[in-house]
py3Dmol code that shows the C-alpha trace and the ligand (Angstrom):
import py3Dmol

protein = """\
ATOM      1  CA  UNK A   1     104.007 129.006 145.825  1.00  0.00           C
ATOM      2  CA  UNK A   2     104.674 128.826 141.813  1.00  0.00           C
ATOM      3  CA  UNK A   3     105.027 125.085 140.993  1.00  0.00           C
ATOM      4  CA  UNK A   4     107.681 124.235 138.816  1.00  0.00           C
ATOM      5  CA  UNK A   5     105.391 122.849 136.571  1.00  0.00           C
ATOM      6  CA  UNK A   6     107.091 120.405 133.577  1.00  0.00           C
ATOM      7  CA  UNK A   7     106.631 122.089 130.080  1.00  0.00           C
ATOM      8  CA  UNK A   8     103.347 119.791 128.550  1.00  0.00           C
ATOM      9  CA  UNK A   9     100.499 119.172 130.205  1.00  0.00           C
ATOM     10  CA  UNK A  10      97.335 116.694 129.251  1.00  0.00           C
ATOM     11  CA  UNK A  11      94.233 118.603 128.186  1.00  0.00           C
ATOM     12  CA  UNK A  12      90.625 117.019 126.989  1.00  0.00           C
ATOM     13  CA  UNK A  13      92.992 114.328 125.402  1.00  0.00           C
ATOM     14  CA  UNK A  14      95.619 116.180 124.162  1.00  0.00           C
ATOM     15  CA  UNK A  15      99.431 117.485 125.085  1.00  0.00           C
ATOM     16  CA  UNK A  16      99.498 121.010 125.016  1.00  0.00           C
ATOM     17  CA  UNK A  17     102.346 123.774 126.242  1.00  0.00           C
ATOM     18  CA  UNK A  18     101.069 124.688 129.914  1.00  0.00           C
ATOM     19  CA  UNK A  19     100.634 128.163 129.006  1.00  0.00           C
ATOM     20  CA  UNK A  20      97.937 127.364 126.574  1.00  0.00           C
ATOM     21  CA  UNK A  21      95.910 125.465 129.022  1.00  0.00           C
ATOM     22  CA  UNK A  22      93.627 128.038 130.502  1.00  0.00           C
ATOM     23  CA  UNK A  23      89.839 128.109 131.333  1.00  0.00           C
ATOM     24  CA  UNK A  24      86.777 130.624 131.201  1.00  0.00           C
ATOM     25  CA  UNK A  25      85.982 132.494 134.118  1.00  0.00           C
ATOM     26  CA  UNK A  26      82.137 130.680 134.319  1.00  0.00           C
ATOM     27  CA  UNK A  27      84.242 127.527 134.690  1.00  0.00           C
ATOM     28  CA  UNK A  28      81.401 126.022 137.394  1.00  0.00           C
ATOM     29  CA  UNK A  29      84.336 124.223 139.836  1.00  0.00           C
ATOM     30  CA  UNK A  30      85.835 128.012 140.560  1.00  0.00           C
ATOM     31  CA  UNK A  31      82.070 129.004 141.792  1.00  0.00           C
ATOM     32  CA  UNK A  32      81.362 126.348 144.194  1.00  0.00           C
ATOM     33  CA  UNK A  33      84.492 123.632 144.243  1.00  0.00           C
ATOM     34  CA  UNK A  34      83.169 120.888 141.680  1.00  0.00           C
ATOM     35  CA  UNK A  35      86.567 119.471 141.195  1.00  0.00           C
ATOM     36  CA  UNK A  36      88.190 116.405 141.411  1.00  0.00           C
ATOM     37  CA  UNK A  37      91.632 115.233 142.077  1.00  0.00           C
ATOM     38  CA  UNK A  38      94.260 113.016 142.684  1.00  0.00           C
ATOM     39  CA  UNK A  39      97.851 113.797 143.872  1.00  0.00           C
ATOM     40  CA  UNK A  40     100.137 110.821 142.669  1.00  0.00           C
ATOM     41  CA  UNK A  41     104.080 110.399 143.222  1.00  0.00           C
ATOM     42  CA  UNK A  42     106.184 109.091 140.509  1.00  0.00           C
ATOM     43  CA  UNK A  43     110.154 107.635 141.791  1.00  0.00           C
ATOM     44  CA  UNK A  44     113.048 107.882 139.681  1.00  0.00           C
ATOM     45  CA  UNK A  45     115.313 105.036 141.245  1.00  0.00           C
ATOM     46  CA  UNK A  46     118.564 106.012 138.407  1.00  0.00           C
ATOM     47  CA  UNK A  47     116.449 103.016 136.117  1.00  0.00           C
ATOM     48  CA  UNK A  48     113.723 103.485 135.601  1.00  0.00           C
ATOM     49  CA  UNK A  49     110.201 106.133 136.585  1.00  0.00           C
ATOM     50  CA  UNK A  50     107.858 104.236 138.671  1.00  0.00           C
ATOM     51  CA  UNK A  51     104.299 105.004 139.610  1.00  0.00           C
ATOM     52  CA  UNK A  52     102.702 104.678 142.696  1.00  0.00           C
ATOM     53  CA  UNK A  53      99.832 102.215 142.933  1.00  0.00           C
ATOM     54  CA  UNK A  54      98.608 103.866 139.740  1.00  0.00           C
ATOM     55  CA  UNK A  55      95.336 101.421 139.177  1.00  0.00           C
ATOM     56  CA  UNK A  56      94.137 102.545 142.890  1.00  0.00           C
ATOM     57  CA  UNK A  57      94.817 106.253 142.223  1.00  0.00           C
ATOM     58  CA  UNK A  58      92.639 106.001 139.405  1.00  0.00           C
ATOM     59  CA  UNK A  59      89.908 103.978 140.547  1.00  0.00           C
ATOM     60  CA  UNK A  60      89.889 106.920 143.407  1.00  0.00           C
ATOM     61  CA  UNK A  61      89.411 109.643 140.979  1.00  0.00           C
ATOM     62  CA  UNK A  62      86.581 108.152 139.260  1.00  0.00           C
ATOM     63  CA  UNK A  63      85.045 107.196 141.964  1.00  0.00           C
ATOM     64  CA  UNK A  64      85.131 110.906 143.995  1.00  0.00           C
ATOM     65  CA  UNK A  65      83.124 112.449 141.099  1.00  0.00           C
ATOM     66  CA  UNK A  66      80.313 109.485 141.100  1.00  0.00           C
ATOM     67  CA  UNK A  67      79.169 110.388 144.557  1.00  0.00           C
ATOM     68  CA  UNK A  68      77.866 113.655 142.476  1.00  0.00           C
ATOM     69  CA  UNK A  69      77.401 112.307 138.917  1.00  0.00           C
ATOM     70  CA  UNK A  70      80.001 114.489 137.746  1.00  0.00           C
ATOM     71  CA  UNK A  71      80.844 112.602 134.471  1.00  0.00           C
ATOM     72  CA  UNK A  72      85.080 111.851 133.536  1.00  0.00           C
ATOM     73  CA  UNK A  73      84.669 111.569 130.286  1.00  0.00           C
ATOM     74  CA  UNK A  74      87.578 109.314 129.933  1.00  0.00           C
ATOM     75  CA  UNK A  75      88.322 105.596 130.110  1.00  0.00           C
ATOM     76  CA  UNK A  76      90.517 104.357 133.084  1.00  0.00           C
ATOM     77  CA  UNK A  77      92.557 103.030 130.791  1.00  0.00           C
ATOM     78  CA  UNK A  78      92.921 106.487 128.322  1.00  0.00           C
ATOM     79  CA  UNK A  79      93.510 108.254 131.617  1.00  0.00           C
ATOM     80  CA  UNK A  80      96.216 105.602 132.648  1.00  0.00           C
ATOM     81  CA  UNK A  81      97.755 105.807 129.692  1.00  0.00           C
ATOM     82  CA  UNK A  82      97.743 109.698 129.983  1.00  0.00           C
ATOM     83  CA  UNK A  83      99.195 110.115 133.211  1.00  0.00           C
ATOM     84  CA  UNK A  84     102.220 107.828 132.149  1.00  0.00           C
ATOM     85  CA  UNK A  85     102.103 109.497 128.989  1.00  0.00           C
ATOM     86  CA  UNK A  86     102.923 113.151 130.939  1.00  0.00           C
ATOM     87  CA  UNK A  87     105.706 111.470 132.185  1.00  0.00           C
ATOM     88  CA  UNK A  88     107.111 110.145 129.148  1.00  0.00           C
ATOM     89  CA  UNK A  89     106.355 113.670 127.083  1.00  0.00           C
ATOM     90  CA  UNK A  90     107.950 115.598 129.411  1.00  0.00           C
ATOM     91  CA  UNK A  91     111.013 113.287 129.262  1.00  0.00           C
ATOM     92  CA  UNK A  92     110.433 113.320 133.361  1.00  0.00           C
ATOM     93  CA  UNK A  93     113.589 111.313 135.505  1.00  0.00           C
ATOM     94  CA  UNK A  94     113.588 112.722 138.714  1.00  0.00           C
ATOM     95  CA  UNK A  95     110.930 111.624 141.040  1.00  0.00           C
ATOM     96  CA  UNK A  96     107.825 113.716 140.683  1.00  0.00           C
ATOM     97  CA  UNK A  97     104.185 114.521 141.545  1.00  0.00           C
ATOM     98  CA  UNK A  98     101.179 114.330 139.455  1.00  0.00           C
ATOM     99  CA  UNK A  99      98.074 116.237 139.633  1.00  0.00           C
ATOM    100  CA  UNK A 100      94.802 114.414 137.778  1.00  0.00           C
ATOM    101  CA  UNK A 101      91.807 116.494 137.895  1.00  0.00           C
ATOM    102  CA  UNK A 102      89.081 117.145 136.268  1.00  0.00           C
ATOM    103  CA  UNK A 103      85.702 119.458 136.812  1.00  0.00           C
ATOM    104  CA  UNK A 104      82.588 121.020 135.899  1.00  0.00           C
ATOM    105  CA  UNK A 105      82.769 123.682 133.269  1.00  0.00           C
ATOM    106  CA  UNK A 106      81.120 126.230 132.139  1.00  0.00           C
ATOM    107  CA  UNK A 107      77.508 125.380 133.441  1.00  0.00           C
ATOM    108  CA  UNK A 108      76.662 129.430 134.657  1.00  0.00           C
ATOM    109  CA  UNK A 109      75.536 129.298 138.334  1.00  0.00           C
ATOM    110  CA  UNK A 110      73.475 126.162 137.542  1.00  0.00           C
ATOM    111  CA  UNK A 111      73.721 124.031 141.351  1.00  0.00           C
ATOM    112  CA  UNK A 112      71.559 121.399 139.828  1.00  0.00           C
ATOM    113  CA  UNK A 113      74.921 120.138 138.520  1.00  0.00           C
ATOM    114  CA  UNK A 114      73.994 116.524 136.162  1.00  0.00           C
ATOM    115  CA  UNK A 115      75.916 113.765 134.354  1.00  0.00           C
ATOM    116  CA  UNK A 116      75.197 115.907 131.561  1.00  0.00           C
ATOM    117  CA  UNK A 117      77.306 118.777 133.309  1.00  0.00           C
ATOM    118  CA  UNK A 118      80.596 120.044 130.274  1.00  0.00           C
ATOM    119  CA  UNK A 119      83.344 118.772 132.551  1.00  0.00           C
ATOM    120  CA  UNK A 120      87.074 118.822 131.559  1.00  0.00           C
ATOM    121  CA  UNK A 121      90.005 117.098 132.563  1.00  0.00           C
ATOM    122  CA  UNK A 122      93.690 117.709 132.752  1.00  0.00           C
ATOM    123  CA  UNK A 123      97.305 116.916 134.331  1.00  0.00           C
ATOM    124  CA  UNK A 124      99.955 118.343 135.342  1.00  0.00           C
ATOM    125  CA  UNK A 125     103.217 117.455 136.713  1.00  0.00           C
ATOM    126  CA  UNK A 126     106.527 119.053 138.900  1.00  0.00           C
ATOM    127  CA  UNK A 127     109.835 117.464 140.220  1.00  0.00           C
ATOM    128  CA  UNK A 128     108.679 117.267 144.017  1.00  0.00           C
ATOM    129  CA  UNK A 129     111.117 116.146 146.941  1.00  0.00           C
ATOM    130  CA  UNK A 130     110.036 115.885 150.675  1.00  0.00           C
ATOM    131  CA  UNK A 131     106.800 117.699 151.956  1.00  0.00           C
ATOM    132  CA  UNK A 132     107.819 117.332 155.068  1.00  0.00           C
ATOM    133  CA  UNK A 133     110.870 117.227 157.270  1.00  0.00           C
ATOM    134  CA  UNK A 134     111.458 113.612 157.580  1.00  0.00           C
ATOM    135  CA  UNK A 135     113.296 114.190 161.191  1.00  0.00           C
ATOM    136  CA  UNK A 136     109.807 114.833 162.942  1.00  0.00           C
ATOM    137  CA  UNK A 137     107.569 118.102 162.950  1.00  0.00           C
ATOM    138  CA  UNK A 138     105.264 119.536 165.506  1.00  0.00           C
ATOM    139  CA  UNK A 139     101.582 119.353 165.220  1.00  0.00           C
ATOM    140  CA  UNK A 140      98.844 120.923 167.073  1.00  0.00           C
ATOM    141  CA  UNK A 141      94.535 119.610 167.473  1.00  0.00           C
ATOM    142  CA  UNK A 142      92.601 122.536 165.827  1.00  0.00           C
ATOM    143  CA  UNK A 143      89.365 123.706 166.969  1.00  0.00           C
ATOM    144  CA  UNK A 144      87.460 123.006 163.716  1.00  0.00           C
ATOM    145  CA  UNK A 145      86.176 119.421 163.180  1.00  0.00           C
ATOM    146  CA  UNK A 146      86.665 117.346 160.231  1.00  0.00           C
ATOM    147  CA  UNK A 147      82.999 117.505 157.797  1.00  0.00           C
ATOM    148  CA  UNK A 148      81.452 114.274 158.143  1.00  0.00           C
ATOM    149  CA  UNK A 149      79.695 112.263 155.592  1.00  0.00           C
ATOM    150  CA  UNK A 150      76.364 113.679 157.438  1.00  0.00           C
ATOM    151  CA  UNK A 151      77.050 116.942 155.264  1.00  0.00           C
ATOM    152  CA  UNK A 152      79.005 115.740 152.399  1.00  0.00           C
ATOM    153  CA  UNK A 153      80.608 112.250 151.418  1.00  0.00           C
ATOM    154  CA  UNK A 154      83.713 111.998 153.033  1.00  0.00           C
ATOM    155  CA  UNK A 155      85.582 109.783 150.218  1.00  0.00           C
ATOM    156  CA  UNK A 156      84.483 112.825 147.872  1.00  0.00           C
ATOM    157  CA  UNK A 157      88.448 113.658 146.729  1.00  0.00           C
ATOM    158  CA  UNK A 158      87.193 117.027 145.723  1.00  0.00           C
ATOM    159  CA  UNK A 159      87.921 120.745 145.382  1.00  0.00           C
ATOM    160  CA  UNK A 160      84.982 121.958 148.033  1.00  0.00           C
ATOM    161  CA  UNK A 161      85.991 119.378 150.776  1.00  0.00           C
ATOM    162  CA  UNK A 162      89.543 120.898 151.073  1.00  0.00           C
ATOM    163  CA  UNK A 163      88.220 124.277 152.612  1.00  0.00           C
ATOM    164  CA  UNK A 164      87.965 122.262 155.989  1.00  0.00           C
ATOM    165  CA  UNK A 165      91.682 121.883 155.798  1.00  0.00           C
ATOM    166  CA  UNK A 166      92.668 125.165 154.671  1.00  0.00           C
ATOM    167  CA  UNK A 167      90.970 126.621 157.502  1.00  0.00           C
ATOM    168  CA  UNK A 168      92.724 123.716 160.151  1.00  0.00           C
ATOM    169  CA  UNK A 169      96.022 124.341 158.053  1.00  0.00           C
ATOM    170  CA  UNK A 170      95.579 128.331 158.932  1.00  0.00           C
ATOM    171  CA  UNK A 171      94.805 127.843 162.514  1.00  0.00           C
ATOM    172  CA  UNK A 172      98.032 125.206 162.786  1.00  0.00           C
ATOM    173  CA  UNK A 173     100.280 127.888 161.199  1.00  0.00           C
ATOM    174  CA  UNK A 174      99.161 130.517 163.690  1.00  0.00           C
ATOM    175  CA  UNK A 175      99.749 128.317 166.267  1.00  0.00           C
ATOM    176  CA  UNK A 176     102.950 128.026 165.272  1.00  0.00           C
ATOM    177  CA  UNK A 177     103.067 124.629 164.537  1.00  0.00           C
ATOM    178  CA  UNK A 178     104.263 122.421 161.133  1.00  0.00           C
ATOM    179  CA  UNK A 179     100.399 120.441 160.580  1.00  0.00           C
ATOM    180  CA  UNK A 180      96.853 120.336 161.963  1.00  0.00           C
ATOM    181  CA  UNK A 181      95.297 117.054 163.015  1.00  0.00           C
ATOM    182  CA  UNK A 182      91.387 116.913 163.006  1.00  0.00           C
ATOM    183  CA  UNK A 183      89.204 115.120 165.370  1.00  0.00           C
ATOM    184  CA  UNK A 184      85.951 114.104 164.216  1.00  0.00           C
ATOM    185  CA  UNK A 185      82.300 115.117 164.767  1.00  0.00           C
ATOM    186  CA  UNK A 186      82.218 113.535 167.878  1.00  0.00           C
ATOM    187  CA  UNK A 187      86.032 114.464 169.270  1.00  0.00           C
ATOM    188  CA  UNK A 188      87.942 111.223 167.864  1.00  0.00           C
ATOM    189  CA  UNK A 189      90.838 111.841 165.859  1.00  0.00           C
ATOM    190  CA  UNK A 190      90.000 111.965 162.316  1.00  0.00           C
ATOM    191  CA  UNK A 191      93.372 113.000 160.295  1.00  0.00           C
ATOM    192  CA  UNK A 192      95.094 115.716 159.228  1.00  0.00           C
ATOM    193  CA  UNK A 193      94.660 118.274 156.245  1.00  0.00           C
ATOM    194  CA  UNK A 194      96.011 115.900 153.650  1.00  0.00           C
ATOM    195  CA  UNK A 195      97.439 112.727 155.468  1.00  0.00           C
ATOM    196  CA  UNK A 196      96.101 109.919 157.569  1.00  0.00           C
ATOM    197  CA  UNK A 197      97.258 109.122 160.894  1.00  0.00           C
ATOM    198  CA  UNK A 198      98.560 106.422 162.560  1.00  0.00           C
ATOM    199  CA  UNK A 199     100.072 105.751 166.085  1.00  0.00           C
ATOM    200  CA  UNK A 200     101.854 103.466 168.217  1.00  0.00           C
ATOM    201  CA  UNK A 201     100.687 101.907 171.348  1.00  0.00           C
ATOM    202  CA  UNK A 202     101.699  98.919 173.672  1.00  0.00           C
ATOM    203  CA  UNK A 203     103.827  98.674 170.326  1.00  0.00           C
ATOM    204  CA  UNK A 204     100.305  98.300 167.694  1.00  0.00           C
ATOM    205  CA  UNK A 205      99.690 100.376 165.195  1.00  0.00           C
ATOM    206  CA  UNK A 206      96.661 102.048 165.207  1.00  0.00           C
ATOM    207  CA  UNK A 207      94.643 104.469 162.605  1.00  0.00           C
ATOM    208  CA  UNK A 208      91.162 105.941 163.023  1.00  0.00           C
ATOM    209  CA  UNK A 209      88.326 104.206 161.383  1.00  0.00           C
ATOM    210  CA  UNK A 210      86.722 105.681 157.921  1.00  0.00           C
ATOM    211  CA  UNK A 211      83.868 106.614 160.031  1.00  0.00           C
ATOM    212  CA  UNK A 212      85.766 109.191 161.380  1.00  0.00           C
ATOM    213  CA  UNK A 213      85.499 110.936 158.427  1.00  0.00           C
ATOM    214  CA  UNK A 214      89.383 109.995 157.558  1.00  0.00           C
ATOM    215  CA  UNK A 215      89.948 109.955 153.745  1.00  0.00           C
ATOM    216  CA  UNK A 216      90.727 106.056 152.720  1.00  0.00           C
ATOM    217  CA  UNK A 217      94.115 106.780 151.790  1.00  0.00           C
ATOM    218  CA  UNK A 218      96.196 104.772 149.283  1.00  0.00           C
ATOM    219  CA  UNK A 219      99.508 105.042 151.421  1.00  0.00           C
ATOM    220  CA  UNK A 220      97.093 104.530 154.797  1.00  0.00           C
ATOM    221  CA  UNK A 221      96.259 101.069 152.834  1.00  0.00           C
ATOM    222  CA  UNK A 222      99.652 100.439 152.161  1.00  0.00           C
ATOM    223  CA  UNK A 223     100.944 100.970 155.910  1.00  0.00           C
ATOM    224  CA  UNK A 224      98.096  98.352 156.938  1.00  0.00           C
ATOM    225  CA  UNK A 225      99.309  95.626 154.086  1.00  0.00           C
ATOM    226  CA  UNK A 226     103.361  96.638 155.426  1.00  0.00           C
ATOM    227  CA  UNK A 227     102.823  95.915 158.864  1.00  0.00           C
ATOM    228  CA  UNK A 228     100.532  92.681 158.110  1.00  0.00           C
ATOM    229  CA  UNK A 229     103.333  91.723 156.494  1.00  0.00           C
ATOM    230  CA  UNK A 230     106.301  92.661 158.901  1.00  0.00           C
ATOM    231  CA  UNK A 231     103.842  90.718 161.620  1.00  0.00           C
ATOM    232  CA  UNK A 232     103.130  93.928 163.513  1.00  0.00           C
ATOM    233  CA  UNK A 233      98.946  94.649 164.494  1.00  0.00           C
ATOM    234  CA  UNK A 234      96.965  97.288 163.066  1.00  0.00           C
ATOM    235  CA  UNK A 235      93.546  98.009 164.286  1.00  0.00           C
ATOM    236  CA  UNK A 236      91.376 100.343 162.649  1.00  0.00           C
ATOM    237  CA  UNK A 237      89.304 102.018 165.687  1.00  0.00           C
ATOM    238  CA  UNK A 238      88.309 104.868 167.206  1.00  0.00           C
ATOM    239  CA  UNK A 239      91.464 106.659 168.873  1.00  0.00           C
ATOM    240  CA  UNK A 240      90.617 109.518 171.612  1.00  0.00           C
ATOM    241  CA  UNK A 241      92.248 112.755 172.422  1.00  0.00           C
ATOM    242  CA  UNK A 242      93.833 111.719 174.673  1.00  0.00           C
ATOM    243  CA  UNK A 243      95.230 108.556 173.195  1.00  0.00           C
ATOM    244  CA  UNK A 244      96.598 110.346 170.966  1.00  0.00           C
ATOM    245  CA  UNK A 245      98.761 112.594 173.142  1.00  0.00           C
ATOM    246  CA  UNK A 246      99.906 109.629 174.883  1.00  0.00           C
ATOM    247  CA  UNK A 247     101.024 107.647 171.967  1.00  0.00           C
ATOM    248  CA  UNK A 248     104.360 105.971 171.869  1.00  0.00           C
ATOM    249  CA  UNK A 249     105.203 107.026 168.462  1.00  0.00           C
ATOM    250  CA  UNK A 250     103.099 109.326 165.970  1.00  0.00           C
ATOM    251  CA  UNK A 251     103.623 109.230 161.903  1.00  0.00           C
ATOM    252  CA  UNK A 252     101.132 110.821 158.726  1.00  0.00           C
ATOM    253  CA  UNK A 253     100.727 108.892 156.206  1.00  0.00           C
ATOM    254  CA  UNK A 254      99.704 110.394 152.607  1.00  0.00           C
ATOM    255  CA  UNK A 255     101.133 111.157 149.123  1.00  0.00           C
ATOM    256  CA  UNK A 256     102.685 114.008 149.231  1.00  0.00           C
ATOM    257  CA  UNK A 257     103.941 113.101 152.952  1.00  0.00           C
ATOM    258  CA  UNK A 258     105.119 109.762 152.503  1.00  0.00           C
ATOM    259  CA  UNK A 259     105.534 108.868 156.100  1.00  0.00           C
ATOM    260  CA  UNK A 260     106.215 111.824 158.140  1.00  0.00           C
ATOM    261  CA  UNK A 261     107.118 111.742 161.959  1.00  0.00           C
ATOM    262  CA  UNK A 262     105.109 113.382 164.236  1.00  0.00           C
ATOM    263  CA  UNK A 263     107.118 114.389 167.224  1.00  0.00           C
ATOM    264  CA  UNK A 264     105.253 116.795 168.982  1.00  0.00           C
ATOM    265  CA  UNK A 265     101.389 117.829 169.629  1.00  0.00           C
ATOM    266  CA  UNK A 266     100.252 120.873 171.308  1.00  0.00           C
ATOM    267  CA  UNK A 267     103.686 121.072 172.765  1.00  0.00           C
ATOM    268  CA  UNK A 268     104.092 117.346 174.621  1.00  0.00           C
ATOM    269  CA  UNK A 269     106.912 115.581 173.272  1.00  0.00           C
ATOM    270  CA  UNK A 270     105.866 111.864 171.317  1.00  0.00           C
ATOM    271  CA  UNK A 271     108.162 109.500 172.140  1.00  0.00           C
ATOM    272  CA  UNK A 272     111.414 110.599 172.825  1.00  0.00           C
ATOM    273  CA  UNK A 273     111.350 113.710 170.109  1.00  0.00           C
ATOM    274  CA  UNK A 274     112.872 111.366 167.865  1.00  0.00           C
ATOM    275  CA  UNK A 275     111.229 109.000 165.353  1.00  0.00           C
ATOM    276  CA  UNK A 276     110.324 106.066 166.856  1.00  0.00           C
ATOM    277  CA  UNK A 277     111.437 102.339 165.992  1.00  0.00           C
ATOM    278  CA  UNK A 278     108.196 101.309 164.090  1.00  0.00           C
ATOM    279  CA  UNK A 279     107.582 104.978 162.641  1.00  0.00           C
ATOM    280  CA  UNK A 280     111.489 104.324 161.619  1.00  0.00           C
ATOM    281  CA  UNK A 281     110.859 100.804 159.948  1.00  0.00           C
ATOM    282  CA  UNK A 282     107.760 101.887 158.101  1.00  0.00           C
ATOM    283  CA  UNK A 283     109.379 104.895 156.775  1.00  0.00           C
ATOM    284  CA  UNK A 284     112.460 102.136 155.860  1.00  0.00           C
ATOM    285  CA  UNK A 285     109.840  99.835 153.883  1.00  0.00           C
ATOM    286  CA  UNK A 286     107.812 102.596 151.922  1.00  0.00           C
ATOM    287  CA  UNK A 287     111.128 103.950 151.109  1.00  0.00           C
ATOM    288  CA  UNK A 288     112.381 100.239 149.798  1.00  0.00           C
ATOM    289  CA  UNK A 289     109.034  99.520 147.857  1.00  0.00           C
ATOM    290  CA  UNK A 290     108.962 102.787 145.741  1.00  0.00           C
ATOM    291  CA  UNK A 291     112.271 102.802 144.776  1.00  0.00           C
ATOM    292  CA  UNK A 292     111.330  98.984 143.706  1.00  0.00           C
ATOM    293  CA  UNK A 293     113.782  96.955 145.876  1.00  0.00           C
ATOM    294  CA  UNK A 294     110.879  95.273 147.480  1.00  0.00           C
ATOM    295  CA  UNK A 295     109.831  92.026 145.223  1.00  0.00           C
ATOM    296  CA  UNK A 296     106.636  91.583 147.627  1.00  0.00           C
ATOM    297  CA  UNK A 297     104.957  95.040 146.795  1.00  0.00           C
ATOM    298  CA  UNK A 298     106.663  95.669 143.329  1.00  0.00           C
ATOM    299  CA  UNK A 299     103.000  94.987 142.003  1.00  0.00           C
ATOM    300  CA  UNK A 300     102.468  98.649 143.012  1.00  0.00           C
ATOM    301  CA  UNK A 301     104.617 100.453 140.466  1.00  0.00           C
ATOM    302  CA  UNK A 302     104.361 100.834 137.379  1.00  0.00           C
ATOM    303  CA  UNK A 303     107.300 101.413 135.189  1.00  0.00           C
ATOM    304  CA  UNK A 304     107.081 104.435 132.800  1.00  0.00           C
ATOM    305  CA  UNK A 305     109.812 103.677 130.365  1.00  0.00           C
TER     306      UNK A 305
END
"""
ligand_1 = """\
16
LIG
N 93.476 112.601 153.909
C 93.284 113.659 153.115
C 92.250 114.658 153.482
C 94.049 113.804 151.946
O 93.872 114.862 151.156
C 95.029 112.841 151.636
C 95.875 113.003 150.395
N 95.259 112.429 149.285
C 95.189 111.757 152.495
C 94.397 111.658 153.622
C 96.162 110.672 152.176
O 95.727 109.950 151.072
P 96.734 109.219 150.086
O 97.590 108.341 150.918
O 95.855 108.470 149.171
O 97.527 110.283 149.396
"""
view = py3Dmol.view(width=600, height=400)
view.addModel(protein, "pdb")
view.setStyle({"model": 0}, {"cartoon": {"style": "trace"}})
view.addModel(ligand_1, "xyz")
view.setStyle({"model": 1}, {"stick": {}})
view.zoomTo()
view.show()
């Protein structure tokens, strides 16, 4: 898949032509994963660019790399300003997706990787529409488990972590179905390969805990503040197999997602095959609040131009 990737990108501090932004082959994170990243989602509502719970995204991406003292070399606030400033270079109004990362550099086949590690840090951005198709798609539970945090940290937003869901992504795909969903070490549901999950039943919402090695997701956190606010329950708890199969309504929750109908798994029907009520208001809301006609969550953009 070539991106579409808009014509500057942020480099070490600087705007440079994408084309010029390029890396030696002993860069350290293409050896053994030592990257960190964020995906972000800008909206272009015909007004005005706004950014997705920014401040959170950031405080994430520091964050990831402190669990292994791999230093960002930046401010929050320099890389704030640079990820709204990739918007404005590139002149960006349609909505888009941003890609912060940064990661060890050229450090030869050193594993005793230090503060002191070279690390670099860029971004990159492309006009992105819907992942998913926002009418439902099928999902299947693949055989490998979701790493838990007794291997590596689970909050980790990095490179290495994301072979676990290529290799569930793989398996879903020969399956024949749209997304994996993970269970955990012990046969809870988890999440999926890049989204959280939630799901309906005796009409609460309900989404695995953190301890089952689910990532703590910014939109997951903003479907639990939603439905506090539209009076519906959420529990965070462990969800079984078989609760999960039995739910009344099924929807991911991430990013790049959004909030994505689940309408299937391994072949039995969720629901009616259709997006369900709650699945269909929550999908409403998150739709409302990014394109800023939502005065109670417009504290979570913030406006590029
Ligand atoms: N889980 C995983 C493994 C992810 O990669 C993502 C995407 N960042 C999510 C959940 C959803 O997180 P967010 O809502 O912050 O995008």
């Amino acid at each position: 898949m070539k991106l579409p990737l808009s014509k500057y990108v942020w480099f070490d501090g600087k705007y440079i032509p994408v084309e010029k932004a390029k890396v030696p082959i002993t860069t350290h994170a293409i050896h053994y994963g030592t990257s960190i990243f964020e995906g972000i989602r800008a909206y272009w509502n015909e007004k005005n660019l706004f950014i997705f719970r920014l401040e959170e995204h950031v405080e994430r991406f520091r964050r990831s790399g402190q669990f292994y003292n791999i230093s960002l070399n930046f401010s929050d606030e320099e890389i704030t300003n640079a990820i709204i400033g990739i918007c404005k270079k590139n002149k960006i109004k349609k909505s888009c997706y941003i890609r912060p990362f940064y990661f060890v550099g050229d450090y030869g086949i050193n594993l005793h990787v230090t503060k002191d590690a070279p690390t670099s840090v860029a971004i990159f951005s492309f006009p992105f529409g819907d992942l998913f198709n926002k009418n439902g798609i099928s999902a299947g539970i693949v055989s490998w488990r979701k790493f838990s945090d007794a291997s590596t940290p689970t909050q980790a937003k990095m490179g290495g972590n994301y072979l676990n869901s290529i290799i569930a992504t793989q398996e879903a795909k020969r399956n024949g179905v749209d997304e994996a969903i993970l269970l955990d070490h012990v046969g809870n549901v988890s999440e999926a390969p890049g989204e959280n999950i939630f799901i309906v039943k005796n009409g609460q919402l309900l989404t695995p805990l953190l301890t089952s090695s689910a990532l703590d997701g910014i939109t997951r956190d903003a479907i639990i503040k939603v439905a506090k606010d539209l009076d519906i329950e959420v529990l965070e708890r462990n969800i079984t197999r078989s609760e999960l199969l039995a739910a009344e309504e099924v929807f991911l929750t991430g990013t790049a997602a959004e909030i994505t109908p689940v309408t299937s798994i391994d072949s039995q029907i969720i629901g009616n095959k259709k997006p369900g009520d709650i699945t269909k208001k929550m999908m409403q809301e998150y739709t409302d609040i990014v394109m800023n006609q939502h005065d109670s969550f417009a504290h979570w953009l913030t406006a590029v131009y």
